[in-house]
Biopython code that builds the backbone (N, CA, C, O; Angstrom):
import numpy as np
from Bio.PDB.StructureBuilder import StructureBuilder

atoms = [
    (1, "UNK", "N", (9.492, -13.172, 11.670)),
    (1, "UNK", "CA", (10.235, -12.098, 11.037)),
    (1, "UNK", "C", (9.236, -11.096, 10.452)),
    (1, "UNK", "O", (8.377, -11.474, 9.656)),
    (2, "UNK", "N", (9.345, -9.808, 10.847)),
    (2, "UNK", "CA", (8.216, -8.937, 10.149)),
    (2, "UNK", "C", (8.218, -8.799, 8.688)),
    (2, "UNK", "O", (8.967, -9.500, 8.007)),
    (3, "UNK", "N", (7.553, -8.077, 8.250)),
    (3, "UNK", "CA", (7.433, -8.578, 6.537)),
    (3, "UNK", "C", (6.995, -7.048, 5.974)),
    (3, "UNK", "O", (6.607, -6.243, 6.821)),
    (4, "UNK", "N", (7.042, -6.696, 4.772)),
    (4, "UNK", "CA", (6.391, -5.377, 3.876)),
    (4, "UNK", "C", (5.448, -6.047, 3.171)),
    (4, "UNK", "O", (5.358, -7.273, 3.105)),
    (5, "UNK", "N", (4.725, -5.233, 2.632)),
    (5, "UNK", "CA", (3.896, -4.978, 1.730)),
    (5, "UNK", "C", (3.523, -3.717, 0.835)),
    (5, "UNK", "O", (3.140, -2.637, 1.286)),
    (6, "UNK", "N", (3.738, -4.105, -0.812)),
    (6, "UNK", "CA", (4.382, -2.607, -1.211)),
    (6, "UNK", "C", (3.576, -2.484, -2.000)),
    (6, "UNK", "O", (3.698, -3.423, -2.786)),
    (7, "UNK", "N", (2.417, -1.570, -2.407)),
    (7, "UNK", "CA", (1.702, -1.605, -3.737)),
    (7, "UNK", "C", (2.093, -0.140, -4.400)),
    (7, "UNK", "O", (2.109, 0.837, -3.652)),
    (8, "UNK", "N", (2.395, 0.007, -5.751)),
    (8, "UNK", "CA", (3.219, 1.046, -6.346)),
    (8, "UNK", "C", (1.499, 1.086, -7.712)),
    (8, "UNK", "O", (0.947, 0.183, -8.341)),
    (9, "UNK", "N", (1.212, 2.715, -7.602)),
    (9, "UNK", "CA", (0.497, 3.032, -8.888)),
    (9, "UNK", "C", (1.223, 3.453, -9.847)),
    (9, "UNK", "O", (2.304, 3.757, -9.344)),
    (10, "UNK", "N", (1.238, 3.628, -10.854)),
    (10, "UNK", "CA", (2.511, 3.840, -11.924)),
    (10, "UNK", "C", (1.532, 5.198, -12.133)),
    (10, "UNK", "O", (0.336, 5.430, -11.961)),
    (11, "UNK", "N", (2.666, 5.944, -12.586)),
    (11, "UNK", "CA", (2.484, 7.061, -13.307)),
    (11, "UNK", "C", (1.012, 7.451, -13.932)),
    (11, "UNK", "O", (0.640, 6.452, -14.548)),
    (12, "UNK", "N", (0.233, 8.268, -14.009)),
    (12, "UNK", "CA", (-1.117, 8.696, -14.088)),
    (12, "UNK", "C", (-0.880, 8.509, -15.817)),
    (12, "UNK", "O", (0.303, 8.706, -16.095)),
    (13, "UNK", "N", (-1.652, 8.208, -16.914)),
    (13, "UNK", "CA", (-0.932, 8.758, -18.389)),
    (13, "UNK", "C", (-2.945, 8.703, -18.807)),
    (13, "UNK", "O", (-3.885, 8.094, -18.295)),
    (14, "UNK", "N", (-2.852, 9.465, -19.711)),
    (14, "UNK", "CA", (-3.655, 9.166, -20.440)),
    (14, "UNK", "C", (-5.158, 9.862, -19.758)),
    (14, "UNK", "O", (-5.184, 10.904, -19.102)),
    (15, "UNK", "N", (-6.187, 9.132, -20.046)),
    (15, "UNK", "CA", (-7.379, 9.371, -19.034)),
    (15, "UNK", "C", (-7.634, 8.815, -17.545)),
    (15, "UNK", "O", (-8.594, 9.045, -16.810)),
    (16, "UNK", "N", (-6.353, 7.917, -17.283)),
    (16, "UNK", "CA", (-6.285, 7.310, -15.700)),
    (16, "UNK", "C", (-6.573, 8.285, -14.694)),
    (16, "UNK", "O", (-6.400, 9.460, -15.018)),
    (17, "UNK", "N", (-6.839, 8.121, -13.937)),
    (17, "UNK", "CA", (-7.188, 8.494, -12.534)),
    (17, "UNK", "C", (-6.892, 7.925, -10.996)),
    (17, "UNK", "O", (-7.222, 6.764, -10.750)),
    (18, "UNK", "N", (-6.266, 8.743, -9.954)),
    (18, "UNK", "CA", (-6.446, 8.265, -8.896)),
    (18, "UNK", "C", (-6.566, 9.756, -7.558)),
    (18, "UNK", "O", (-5.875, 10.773, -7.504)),
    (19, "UNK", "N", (-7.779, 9.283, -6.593)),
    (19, "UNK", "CA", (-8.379, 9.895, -5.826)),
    (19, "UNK", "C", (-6.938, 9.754, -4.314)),
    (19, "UNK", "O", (-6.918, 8.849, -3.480)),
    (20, "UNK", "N", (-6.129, 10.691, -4.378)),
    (20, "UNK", "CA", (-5.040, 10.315, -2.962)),
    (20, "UNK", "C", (-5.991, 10.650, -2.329)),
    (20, "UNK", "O", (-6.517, 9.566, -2.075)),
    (21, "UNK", "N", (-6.817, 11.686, -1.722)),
    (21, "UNK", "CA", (-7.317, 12.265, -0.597)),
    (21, "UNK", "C", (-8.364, 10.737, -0.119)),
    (21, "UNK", "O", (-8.198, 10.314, 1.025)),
    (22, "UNK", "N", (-9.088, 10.218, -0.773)),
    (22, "UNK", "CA", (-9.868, 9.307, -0.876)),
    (22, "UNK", "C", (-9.277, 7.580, -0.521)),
    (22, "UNK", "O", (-9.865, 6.669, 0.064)),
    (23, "UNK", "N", (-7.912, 7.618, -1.138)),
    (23, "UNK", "CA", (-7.134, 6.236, -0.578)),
    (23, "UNK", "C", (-6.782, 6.518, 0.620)),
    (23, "UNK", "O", (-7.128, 5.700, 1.472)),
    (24, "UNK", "N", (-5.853, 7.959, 1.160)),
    (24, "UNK", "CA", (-5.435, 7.859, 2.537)),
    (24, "UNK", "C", (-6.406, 7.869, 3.595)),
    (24, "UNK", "O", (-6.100, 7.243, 4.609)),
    (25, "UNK", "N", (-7.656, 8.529, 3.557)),
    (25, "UNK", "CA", (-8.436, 8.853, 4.371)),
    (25, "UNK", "C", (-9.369, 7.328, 4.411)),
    (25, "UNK", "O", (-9.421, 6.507, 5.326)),
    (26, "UNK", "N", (-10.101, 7.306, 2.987)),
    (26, "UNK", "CA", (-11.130, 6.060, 3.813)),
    (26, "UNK", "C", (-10.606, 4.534, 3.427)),
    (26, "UNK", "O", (-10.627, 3.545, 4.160)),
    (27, "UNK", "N", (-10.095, 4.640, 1.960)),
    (27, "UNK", "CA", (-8.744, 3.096, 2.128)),
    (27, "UNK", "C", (-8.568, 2.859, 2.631)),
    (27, "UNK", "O", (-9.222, 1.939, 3.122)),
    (28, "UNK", "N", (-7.359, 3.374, 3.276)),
    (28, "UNK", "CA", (-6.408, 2.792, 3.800)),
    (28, "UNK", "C", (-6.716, 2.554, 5.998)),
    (28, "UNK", "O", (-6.024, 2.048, 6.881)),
    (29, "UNK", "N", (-8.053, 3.230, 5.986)),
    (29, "UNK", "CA", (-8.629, 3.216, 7.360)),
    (29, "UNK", "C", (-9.534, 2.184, 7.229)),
    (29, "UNK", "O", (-10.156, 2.150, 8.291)),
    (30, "UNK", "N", (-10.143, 0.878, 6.098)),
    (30, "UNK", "CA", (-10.799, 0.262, 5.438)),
    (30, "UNK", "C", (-9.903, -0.946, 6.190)),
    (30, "UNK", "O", (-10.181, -1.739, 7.089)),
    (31, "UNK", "N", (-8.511, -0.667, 5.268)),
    (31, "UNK", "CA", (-7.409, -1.464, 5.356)),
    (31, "UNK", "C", (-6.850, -1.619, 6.657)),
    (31, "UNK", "O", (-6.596, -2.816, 6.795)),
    (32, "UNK", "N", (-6.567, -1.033, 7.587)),
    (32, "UNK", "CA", (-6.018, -0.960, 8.742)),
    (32, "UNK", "C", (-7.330, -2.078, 9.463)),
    (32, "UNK", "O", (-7.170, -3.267, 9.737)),
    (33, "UNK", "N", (-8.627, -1.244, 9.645)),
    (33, "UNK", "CA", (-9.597, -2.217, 10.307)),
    (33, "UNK", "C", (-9.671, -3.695, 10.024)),
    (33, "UNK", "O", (-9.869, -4.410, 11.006)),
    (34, "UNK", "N", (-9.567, -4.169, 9.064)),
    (34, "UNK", "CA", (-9.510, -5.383, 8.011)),
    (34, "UNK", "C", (-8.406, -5.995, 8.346)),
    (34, "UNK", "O", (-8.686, -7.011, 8.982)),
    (35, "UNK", "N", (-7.193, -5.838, 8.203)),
    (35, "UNK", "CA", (-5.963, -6.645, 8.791)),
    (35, "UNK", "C", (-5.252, -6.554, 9.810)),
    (35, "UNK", "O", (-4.302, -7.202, 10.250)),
    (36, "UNK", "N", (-5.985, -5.417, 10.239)),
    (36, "UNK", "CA", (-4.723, -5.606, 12.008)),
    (36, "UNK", "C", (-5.040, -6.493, 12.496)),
    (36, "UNK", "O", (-4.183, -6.848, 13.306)),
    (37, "UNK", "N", (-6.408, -7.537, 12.450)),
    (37, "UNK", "CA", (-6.504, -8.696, 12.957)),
    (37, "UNK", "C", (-5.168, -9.445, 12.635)),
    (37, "UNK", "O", (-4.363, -9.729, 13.521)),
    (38, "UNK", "N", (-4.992, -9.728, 11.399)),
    (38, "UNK", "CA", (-3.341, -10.263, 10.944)),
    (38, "UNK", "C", (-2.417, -9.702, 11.386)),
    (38, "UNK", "O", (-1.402, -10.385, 11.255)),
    (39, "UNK", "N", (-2.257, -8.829, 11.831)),
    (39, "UNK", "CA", (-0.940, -8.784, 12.059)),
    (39, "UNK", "C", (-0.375, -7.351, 11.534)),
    (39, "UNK", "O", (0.796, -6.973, 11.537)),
    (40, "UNK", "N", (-1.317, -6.788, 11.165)),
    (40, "UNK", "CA", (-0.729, -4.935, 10.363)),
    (40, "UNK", "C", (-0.233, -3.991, 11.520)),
    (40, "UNK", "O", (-0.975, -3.712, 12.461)),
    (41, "UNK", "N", (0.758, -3.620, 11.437)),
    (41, "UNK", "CA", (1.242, -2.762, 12.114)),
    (41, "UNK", "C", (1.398, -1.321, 11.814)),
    (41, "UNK", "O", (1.174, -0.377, 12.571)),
    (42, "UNK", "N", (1.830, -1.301, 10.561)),
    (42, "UNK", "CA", (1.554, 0.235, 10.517)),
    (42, "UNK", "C", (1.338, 0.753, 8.861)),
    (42, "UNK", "O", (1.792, -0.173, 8.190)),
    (43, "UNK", "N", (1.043, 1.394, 8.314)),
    (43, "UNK", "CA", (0.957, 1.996, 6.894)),
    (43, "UNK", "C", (1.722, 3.558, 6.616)),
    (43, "UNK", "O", (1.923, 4.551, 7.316)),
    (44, "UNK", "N", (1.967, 3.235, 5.433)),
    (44, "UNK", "CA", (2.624, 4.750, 4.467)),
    (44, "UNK", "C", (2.251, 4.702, 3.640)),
    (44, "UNK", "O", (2.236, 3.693, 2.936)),
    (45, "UNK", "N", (1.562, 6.302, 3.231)),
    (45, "UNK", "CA", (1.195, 6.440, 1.496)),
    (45, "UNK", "C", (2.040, 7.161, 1.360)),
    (45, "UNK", "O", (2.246, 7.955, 2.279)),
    (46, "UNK", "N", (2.975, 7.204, 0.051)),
    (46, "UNK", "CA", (4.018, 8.139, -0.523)),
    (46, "UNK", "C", (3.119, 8.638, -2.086)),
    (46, "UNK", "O", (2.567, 7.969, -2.960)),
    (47, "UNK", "N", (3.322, 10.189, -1.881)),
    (47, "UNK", "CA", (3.624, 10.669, -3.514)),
    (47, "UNK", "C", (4.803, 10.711, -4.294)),
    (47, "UNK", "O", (5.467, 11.726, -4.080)),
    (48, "UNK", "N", (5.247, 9.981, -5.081)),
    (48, "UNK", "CA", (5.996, 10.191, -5.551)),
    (48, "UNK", "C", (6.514, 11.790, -6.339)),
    (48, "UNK", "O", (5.786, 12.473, -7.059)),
    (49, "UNK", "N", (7.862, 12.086, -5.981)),
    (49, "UNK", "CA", (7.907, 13.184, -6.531)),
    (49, "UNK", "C", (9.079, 13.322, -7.765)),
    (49, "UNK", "O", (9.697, 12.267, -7.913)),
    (50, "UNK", "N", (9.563, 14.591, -8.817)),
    (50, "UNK", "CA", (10.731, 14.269, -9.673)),
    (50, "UNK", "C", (11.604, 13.999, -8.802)),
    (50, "UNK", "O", (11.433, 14.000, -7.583)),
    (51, "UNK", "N", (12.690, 13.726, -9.451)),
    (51, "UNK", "CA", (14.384, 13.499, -8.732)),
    (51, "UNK", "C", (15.308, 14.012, -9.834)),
    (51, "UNK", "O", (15.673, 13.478, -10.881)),
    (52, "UNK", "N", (15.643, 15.471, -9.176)),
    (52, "UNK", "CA", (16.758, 15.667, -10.448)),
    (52, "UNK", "C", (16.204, 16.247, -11.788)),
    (52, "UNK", "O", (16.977, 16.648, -12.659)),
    (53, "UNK", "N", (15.179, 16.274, -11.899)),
    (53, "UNK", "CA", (14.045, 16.751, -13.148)),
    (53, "UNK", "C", (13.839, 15.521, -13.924)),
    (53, "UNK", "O", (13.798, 15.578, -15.153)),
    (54, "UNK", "N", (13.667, 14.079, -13.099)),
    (54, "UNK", "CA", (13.786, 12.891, -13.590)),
    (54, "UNK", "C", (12.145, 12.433, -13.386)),
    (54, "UNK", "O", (12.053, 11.742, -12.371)),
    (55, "UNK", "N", (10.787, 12.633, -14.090)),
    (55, "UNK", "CA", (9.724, 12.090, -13.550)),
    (55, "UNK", "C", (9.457, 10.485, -13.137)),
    (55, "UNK", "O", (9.592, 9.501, -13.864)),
    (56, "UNK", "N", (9.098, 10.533, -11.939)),
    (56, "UNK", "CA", (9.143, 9.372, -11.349)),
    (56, "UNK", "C", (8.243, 8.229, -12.003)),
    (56, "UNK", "O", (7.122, 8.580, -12.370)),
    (57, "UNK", "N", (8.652, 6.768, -12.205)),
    (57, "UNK", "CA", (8.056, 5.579, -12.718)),
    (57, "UNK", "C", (6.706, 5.314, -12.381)),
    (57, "UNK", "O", (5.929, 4.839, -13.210)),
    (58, "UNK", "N", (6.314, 5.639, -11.006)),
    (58, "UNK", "CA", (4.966, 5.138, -10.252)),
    (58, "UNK", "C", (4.859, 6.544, -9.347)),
    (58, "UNK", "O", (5.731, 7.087, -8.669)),
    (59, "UNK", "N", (3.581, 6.899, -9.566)),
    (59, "UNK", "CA", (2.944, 8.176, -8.665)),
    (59, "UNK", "C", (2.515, 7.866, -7.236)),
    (59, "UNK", "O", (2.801, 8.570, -6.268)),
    (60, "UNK", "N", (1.849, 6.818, -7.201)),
    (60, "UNK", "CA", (1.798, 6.810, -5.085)),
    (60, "UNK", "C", (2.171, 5.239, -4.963)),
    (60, "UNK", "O", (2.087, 4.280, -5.731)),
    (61, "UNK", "N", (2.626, 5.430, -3.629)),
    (61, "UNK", "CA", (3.126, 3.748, -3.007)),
    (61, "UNK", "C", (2.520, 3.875, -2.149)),
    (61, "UNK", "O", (2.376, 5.025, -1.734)),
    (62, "UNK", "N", (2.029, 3.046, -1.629)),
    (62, "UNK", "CA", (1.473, 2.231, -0.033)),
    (62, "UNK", "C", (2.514, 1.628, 0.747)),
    (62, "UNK", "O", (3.173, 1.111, -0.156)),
    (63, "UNK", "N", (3.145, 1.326, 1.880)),
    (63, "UNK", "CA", (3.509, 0.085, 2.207)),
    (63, "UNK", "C", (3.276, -0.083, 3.785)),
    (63, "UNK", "O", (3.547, 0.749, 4.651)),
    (64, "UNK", "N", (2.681, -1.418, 3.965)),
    (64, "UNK", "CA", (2.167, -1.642, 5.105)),
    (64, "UNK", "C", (3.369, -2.908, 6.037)),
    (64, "UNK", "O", (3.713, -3.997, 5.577)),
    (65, "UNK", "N", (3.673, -2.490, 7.011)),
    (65, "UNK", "CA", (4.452, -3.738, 7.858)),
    (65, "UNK", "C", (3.758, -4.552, 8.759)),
    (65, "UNK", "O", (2.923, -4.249, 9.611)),
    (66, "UNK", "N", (4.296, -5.777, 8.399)),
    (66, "UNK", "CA", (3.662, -6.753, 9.508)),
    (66, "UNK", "C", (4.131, -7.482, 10.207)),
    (66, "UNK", "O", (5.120, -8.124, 9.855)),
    (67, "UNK", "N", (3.555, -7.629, 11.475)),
    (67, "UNK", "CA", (4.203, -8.841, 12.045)),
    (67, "UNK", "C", (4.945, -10.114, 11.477)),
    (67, "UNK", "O", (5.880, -10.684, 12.039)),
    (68, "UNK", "N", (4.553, -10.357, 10.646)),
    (68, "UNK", "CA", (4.993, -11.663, 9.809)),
    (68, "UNK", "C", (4.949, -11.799, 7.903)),
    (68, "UNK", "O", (4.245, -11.142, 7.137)),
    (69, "UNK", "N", (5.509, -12.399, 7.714)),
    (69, "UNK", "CA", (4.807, -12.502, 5.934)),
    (69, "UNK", "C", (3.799, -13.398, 6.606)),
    (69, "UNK", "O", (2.654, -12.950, 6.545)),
    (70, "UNK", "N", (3.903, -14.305, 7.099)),
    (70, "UNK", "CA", (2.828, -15.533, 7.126)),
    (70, "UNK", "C", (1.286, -15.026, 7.394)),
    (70, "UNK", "O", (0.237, -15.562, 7.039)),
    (71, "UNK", "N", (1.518, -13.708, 8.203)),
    (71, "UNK", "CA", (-0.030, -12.945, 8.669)),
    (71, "UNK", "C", (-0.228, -12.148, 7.103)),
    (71, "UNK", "O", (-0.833, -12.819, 6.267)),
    (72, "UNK", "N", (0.166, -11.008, 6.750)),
    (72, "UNK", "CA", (0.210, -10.738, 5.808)),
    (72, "UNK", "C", (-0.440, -11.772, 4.363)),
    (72, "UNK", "O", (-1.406, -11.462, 3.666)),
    (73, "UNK", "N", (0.101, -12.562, 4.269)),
    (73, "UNK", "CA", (-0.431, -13.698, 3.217)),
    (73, "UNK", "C", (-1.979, -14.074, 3.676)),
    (73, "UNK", "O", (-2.979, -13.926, 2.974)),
    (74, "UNK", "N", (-1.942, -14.477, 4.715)),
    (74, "UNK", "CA", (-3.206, -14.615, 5.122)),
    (74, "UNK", "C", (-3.994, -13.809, 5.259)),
    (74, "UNK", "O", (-5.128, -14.187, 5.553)),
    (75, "UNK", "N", (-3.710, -12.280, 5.094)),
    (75, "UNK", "CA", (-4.862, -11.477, 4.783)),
    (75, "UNK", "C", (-5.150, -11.801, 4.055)),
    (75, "UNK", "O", (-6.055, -12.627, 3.930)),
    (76, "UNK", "N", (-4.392, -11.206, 3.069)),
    (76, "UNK", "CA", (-4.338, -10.817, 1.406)),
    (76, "UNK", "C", (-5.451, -11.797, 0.817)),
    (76, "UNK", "O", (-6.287, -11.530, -0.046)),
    (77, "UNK", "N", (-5.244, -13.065, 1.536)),
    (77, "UNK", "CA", (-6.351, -14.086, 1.065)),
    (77, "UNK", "C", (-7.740, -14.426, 1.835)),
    (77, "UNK", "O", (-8.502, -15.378, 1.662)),
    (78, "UNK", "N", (-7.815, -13.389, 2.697)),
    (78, "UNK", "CA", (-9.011, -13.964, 3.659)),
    (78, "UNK", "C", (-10.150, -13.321, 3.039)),
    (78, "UNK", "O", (-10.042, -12.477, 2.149)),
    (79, "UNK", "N", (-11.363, -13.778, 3.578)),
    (79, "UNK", "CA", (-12.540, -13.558, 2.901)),
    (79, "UNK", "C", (-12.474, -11.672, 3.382)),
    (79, "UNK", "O", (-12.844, -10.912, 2.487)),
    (80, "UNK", "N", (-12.090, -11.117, 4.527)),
    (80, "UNK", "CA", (-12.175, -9.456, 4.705)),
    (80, "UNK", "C", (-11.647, -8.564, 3.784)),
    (80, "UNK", "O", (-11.828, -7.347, 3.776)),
    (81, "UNK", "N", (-10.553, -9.651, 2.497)),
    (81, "UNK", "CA", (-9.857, -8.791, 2.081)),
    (81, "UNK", "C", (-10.727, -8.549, 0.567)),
    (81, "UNK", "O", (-10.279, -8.232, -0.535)),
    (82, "UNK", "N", (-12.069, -8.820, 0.978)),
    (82, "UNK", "CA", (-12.804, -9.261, -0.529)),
    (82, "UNK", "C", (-13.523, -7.813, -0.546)),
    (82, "UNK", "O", (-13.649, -7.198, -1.605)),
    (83, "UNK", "N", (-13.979, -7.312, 0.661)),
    (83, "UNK", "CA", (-14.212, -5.367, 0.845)),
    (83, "UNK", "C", (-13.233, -4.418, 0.500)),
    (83, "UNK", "O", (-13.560, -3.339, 0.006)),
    (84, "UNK", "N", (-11.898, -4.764, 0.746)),
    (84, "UNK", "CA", (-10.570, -3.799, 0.194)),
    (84, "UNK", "C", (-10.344, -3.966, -1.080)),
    (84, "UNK", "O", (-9.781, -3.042, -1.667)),
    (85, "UNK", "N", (-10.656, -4.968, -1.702)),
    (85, "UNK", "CA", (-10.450, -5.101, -3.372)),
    (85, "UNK", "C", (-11.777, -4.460, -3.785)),
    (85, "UNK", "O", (-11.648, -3.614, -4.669)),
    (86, "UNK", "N", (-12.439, -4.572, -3.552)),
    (86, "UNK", "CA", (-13.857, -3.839, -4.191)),
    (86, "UNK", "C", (-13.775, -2.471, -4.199)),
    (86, "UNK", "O", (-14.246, -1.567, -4.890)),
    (87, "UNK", "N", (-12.839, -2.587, -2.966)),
    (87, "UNK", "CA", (-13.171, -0.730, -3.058)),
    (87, "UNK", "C", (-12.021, 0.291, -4.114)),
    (87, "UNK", "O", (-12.126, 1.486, -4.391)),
    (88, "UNK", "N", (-11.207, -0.464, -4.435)),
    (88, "UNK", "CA", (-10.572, 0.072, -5.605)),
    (88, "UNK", "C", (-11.184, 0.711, -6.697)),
    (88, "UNK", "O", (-10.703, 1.752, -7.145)),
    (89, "UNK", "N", (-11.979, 0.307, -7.071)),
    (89, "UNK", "CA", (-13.020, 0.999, -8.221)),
    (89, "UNK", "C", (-13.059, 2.815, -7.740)),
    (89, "UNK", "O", (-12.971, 3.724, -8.565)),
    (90, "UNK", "N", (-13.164, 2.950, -6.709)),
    (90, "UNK", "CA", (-13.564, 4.224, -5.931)),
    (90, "UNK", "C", (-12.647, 4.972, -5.942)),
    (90, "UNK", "O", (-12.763, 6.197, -5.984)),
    (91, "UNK", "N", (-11.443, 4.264, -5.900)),
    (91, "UNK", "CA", (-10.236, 5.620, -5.969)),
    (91, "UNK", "C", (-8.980, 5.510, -6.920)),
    (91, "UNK", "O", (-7.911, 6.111, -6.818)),
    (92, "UNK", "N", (-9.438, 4.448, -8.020)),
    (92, "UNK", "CA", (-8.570, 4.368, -9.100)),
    (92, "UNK", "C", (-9.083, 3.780, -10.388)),
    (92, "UNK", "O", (-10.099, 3.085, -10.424)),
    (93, "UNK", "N", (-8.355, 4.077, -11.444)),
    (93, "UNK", "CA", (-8.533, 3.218, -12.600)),
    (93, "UNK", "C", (-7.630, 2.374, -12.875)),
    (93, "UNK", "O", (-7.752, 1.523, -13.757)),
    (94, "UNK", "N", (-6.541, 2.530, -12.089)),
    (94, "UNK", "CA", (-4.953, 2.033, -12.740)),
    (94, "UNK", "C", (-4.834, 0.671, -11.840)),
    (94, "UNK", "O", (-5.197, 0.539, -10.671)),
    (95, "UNK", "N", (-4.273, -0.238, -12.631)),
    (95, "UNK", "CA", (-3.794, -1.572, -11.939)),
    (95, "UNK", "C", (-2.692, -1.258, -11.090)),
    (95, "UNK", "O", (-1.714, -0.698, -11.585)),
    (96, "UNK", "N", (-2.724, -1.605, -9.626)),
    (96, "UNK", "CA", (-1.332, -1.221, -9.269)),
    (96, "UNK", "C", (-0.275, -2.624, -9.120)),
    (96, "UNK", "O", (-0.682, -3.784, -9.059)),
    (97, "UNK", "N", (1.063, -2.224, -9.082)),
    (97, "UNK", "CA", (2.023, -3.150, -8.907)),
    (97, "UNK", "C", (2.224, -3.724, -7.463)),
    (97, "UNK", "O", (2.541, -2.876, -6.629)),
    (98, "UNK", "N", (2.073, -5.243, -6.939)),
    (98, "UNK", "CA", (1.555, -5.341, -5.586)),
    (98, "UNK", "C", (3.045, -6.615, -5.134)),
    (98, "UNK", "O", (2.981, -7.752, -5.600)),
    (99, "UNK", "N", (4.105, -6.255, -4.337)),
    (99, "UNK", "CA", (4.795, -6.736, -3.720)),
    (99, "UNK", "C", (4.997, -7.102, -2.624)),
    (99, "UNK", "O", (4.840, -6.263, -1.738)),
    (100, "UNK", "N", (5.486, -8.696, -2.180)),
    (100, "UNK", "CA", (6.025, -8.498, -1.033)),
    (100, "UNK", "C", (7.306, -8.791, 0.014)),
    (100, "UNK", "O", (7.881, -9.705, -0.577)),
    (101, "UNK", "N", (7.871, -8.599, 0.910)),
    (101, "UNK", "CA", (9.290, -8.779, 1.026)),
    (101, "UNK", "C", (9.334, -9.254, 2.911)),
    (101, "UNK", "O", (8.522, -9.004, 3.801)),
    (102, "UNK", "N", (10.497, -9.922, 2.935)),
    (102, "UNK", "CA", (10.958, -10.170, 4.574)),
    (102, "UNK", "C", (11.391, -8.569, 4.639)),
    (102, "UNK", "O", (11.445, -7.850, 3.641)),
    (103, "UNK", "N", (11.645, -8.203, 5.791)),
    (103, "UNK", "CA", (12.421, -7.155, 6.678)),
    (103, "UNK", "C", (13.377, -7.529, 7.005)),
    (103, "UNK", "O", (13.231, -8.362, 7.899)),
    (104, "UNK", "N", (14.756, -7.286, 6.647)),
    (104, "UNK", "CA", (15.907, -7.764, 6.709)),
    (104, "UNK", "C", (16.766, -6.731, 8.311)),
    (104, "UNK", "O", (17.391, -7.006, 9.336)),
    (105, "UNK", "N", (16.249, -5.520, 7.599)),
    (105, "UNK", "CA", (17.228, -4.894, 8.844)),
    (105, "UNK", "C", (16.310, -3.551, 8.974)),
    (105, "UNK", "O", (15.127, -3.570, 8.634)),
    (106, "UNK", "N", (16.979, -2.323, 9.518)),
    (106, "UNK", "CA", (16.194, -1.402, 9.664)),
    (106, "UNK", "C", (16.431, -0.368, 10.709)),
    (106, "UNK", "O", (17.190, -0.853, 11.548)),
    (107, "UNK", "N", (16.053, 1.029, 11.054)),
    (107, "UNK", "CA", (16.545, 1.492, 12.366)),
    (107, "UNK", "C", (15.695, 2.747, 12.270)),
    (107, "UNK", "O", (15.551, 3.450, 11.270)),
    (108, "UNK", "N", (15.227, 2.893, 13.312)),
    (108, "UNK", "CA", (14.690, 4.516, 13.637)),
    (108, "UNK", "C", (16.029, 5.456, 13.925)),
    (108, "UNK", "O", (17.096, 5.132, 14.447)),
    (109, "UNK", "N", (15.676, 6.486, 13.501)),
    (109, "UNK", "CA", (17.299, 7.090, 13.928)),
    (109, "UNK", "C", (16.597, 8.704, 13.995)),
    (109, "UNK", "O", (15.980, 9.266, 13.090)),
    (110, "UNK", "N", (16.959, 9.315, 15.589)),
    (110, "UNK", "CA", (16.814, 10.294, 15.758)),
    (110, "UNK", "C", (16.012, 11.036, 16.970)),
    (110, "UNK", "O", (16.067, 12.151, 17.488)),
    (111, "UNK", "N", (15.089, 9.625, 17.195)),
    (111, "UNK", "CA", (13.901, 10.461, 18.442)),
    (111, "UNK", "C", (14.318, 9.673, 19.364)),
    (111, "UNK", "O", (13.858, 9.757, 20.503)),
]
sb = StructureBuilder()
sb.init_structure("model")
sb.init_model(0)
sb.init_chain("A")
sb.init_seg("    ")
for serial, (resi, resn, name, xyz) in enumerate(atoms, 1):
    if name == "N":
        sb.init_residue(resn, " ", resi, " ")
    sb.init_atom(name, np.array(xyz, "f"), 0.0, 1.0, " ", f" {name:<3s}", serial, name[0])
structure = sb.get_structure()
């Protein structure tokens, strides 16, 4: 069953920092090389934007799909994933919120 993977940065406050140009470009191309052995299929970075003049909870999300949770897990824990945690220092200060979920349903709609 394919699986998500969701990491959410919360809201910037204070003296925090985070580099987007720097996560999408060499991150998350860090990340792709590193787990498509497991099983990564594809990635999204979102900015979060207002809703309604409502400022949003968390400023960027990631979420990556995989073939499986079972591949997925086994990144997350393999010794490759010990270069993608390091490199956090580089494009953030903020702890992010790191989830993960089955794929229940889903549909492309349109092309």
């Amino acid at each position: 069953m394919p699986a998500n993977t969701t990491i959410l940065y919360p809201k910037l406050r204070d003296d925090a920092w985070f580099d987007l140009d720097y996560y999408v470009s060499k991150h998350m191309a860090l990340v792709a090389d590193k787990w498509a052995p497991f099983g990564l299929l594809n990635w999204q970075v979102l900015k979060f934007v207002a809703d309604d003049g409502h400022e949003p909870e968390y400023s960027i999300g990631a979420f990556c799909t995989w073939e499986s949770l079972e591949g997925a897990k086994e990144a997350i824990s393999s010794p490759e994933s010990k270069i993608i945690f390091q490199d956090i220092v580089n494009f953030s200060s903020i702890k992010p919120l790191h989830m993960m979920a089955t794929i229940e349903g889903g549909a492309s709609v349109g092309q």
